[in-house]
Backbone as JSON Lines, residues from 0, in Angstrom:
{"i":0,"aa":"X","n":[18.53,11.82,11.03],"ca":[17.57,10.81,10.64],"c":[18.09,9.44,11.07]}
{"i":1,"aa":"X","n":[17.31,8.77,11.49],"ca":[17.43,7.12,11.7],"c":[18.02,6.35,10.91]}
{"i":2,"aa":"X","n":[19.13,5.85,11.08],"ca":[19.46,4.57,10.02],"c":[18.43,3.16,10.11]}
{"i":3,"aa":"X","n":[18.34,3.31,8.7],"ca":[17.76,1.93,8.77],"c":[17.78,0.94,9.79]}
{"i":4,"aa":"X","n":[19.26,0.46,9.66],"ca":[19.58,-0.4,10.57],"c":[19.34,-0.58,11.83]}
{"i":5,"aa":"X","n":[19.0,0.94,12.37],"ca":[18.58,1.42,13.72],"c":[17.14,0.97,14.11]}
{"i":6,"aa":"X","n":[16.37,1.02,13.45],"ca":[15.44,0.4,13.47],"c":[14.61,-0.91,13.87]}
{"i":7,"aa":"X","n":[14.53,-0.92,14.95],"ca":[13.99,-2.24,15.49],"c":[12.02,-2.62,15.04]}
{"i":8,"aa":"X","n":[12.01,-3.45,15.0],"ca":[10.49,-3.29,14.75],"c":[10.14,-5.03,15.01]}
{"i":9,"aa":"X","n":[9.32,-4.99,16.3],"ca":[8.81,-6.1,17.24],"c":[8.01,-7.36,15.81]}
{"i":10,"aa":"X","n":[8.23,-8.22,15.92],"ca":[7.01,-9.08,15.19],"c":[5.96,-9.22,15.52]}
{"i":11,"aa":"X","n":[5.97,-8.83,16.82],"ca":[4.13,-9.06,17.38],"c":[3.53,-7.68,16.11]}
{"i":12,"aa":"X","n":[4.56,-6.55,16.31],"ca":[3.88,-5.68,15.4],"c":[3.68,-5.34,14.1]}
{"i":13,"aa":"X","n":[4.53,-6.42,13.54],"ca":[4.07,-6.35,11.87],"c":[2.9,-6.97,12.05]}
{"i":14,"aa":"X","n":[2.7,-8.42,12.61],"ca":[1.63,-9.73,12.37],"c":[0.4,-8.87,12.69]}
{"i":15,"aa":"X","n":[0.62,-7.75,13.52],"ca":[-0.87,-7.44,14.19],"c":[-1.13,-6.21,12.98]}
{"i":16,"aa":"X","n":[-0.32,-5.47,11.98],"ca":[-0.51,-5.12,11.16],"c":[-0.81,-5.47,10.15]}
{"i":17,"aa":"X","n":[-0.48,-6.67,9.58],"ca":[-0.75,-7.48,8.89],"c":[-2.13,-7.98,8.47]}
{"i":18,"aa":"X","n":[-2.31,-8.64,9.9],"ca":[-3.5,-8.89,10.26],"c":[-4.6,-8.15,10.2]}
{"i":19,"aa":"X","n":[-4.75,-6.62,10.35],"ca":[-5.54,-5.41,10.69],"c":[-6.3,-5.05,9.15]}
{"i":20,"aa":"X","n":[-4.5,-5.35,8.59],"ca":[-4.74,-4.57,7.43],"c":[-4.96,-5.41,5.77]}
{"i":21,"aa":"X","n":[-4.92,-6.49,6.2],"ca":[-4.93,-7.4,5.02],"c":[-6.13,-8.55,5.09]}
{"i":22,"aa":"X","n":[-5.97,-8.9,6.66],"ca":[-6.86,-9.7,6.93],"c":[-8.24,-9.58,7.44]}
{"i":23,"aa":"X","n":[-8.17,-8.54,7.73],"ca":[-9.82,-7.97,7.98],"c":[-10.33,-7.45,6.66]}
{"i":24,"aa":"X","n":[-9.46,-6.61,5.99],"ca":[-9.92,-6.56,4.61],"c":[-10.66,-7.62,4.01]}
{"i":25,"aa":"X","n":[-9.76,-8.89,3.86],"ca":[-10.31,-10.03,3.09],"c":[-11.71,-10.57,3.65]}
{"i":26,"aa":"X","n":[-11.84,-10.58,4.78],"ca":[-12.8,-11.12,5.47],"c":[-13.92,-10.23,5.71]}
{"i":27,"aa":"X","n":[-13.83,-9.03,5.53],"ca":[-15.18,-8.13,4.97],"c":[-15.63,-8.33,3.65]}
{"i":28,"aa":"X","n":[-14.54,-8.3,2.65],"ca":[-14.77,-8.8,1.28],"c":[-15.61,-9.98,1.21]}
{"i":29,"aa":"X","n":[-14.73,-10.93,1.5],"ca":[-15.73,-12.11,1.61],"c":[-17.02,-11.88,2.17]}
{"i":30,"aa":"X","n":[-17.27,-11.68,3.36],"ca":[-18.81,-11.46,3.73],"c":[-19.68,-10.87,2.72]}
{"i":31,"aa":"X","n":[-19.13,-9.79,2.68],"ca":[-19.84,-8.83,1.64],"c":[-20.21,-9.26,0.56]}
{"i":32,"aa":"X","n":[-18.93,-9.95,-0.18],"ca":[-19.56,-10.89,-1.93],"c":[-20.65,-12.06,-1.45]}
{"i":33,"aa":"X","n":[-20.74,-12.91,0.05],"ca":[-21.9,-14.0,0.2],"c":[-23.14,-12.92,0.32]}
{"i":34,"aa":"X","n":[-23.07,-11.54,0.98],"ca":[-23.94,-11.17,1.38],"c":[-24.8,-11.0,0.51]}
{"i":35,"aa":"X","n":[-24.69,-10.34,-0.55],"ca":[-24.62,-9.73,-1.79],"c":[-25.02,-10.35,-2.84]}
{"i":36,"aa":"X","n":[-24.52,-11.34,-2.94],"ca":[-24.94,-12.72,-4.16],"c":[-26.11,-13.33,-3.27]}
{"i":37,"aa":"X","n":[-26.11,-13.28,-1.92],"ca":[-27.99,-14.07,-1.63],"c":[-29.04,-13.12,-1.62]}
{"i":38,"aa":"X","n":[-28.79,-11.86,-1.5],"ca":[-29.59,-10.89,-1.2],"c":[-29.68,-10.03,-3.12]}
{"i":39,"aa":"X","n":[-28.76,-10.17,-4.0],"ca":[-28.69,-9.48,-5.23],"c":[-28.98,-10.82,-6.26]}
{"i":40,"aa":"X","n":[-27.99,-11.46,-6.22],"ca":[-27.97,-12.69,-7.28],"c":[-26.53,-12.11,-7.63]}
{"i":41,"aa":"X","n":[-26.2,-13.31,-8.55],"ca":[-24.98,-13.79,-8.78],"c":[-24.55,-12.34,-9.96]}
{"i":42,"aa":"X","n":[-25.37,-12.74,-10.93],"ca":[-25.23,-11.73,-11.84],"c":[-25.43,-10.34,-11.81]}
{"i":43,"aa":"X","n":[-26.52,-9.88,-10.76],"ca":[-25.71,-8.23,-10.65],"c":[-24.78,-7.82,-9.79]}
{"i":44,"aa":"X","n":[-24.39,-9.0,-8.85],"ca":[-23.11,-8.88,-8.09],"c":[-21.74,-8.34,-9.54]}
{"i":45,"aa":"X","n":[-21.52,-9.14,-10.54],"ca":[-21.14,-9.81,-11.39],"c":[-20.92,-8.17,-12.24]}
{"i":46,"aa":"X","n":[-22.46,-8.24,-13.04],"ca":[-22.58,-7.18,-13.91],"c":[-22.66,-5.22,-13.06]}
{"i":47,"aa":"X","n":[-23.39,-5.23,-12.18],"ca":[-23.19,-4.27,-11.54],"c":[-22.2,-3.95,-10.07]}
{"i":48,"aa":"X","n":[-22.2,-4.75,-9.45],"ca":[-21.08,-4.33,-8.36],"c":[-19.73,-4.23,-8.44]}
{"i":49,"aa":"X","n":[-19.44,-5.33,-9.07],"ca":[-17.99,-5.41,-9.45],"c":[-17.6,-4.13,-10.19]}
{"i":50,"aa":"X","n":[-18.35,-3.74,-11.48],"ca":[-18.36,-2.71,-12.34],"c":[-17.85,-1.39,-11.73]}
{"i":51,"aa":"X","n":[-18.77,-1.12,-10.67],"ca":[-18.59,-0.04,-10.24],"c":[-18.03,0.01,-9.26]}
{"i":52,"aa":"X","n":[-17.45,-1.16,-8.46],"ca":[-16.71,-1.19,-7.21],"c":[-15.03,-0.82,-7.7]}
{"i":53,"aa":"X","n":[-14.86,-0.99,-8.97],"ca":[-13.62,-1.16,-9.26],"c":[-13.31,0.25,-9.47]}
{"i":54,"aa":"X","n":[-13.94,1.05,-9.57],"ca":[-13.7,2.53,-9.87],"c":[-13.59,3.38,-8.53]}
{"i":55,"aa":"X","n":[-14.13,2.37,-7.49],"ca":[-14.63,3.66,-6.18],"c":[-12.99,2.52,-5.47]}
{"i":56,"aa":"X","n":[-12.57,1.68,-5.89],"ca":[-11.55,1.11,-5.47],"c":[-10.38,2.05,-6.0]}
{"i":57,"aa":"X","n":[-10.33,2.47,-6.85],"ca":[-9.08,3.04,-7.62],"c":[-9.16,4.14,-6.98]}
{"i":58,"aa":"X","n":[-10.04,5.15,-6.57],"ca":[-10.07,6.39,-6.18],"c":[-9.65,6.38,-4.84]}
{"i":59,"aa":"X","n":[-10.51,5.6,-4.39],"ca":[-9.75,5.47,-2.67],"c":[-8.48,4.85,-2.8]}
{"i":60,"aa":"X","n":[-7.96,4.44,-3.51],"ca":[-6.38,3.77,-3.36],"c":[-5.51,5.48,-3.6]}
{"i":61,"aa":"X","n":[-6.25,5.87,-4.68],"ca":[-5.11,7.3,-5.04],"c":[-5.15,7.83,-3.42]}
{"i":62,"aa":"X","n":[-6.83,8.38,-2.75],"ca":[-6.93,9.17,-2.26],"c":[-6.1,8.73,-0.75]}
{"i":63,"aa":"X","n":[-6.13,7.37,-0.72],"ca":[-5.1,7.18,0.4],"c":[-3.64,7.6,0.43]}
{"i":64,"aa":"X","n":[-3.38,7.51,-0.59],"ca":[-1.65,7.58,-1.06],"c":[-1.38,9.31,-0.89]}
{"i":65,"aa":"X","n":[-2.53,9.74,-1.52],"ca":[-2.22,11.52,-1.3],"c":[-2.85,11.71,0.07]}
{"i":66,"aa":"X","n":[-3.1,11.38,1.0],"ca":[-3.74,11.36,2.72],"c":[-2.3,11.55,3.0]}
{"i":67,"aa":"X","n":[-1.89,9.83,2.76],"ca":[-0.62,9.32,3.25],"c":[0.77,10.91,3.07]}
{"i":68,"aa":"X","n":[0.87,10.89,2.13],"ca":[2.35,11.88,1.14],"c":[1.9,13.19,2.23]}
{"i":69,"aa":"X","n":[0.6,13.62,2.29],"ca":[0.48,14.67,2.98],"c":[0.88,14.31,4.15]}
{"i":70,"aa":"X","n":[0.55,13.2,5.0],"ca":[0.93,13.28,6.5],"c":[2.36,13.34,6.69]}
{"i":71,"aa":"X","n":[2.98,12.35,5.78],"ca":[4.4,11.85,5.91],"c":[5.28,12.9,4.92]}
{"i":72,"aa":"X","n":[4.33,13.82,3.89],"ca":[5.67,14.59,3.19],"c":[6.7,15.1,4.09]}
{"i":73,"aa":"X","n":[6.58,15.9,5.25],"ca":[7.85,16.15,6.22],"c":[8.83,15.5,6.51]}
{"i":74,"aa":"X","n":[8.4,13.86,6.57],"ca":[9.42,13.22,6.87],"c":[10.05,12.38,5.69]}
{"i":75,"aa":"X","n":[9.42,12.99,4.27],"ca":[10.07,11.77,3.13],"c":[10.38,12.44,2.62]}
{"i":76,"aa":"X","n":[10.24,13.92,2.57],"ca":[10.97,14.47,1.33],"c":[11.83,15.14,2.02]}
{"i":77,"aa":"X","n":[12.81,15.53,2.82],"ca":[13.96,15.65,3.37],"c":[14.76,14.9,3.45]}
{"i":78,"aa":"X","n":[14.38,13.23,3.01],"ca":[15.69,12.48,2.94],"c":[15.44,12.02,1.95]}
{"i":79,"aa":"X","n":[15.13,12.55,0.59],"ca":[15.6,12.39,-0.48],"c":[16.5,13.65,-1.28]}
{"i":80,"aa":"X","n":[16.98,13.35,-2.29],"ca":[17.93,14.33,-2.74],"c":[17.65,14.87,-3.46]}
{"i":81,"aa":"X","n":[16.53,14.99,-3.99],"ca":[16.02,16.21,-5.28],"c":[16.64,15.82,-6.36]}
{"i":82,"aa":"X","n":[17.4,16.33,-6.59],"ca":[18.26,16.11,-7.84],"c":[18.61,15.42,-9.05]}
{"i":83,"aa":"X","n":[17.84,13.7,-8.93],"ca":[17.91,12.62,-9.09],"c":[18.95,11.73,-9.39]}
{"i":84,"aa":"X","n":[20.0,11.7,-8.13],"ca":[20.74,11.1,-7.94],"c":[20.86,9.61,-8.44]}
{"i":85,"aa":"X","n":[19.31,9.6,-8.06],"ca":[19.32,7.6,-7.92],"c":[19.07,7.32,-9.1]}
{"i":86,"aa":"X","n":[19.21,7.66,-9.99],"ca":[18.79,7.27,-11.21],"c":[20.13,7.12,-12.63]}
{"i":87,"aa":"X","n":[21.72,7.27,-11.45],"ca":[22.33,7.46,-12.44],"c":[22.85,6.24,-12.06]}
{"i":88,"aa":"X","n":[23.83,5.75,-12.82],"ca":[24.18,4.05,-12.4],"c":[25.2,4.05,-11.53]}
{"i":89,"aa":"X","n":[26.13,5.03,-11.18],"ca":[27.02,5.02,-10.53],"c":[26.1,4.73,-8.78]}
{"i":90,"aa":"X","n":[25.13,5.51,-8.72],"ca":[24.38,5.22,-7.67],"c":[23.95,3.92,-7.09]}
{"i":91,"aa":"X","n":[24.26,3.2,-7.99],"ca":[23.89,1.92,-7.74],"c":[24.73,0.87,-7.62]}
{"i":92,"aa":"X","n":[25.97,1.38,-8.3],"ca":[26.85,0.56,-7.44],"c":[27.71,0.86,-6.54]}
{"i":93,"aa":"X","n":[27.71,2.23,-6.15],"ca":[28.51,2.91,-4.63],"c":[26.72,2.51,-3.62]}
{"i":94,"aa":"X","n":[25.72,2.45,-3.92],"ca":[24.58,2.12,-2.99],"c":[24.92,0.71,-2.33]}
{"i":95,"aa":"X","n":[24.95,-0.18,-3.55],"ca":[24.92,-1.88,-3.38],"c":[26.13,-2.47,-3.29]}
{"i":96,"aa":"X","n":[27.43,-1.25,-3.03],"ca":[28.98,-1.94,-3.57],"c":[28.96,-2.8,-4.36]}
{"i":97,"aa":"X","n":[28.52,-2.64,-5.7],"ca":[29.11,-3.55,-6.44],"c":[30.12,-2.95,-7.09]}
{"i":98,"aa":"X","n":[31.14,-3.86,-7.74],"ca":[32.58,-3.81,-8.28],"c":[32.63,-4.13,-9.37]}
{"i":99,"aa":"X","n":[33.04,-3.66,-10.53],"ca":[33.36,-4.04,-11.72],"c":[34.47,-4.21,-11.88]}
């Protein structure tokens, strides 16, 4: 497996990820809430969209994360240790060298 450190990763290619993924988001959002409030009104934007947007938001957030674990379980759960190593304190300071 790759060390971290090994890892190079260009800035053109975070920004353009960044960008893809945060900033087109926002800027559909936005459209969508002007669209919405001239074509609905303020208040069922308010009382009904929001309401129910927040639920079809939560589901697609899970359902991405279990997309995600499925594509990537091959490559994430072989470099972890089962066992739960990381959770004992010694792990954390042979991880971070710290010294007492």
């Amino acid at each position: 497996m790759m060390e971290l450190a090994e890892m190079v990763v260009p800035f053109m290619t975070i920004f353009l990820s960044v960008l893809l993924y945060v900033g087109v988001s926002l800027i559909a959002g936005y459209l969508n809430r002007i669209r919405l409030i001239k074509t609905q009104g303020l208040a069922w934007y308010e009382k009904v969209f929001l309401k129910n947007i927040g639920t079809i938001s939560m589901v697609s957030l899970l359902a991405t994360l279990v997309y995600l674990f499925i594509l990537q379980g091959g490559v994430i759960l072989p470099g972890t240790s089962g066992g739960g190593d990381d959770c004992h304190p010694s792990y954390y300071s042979n991880a971070f060298h710290i010294r007492s």
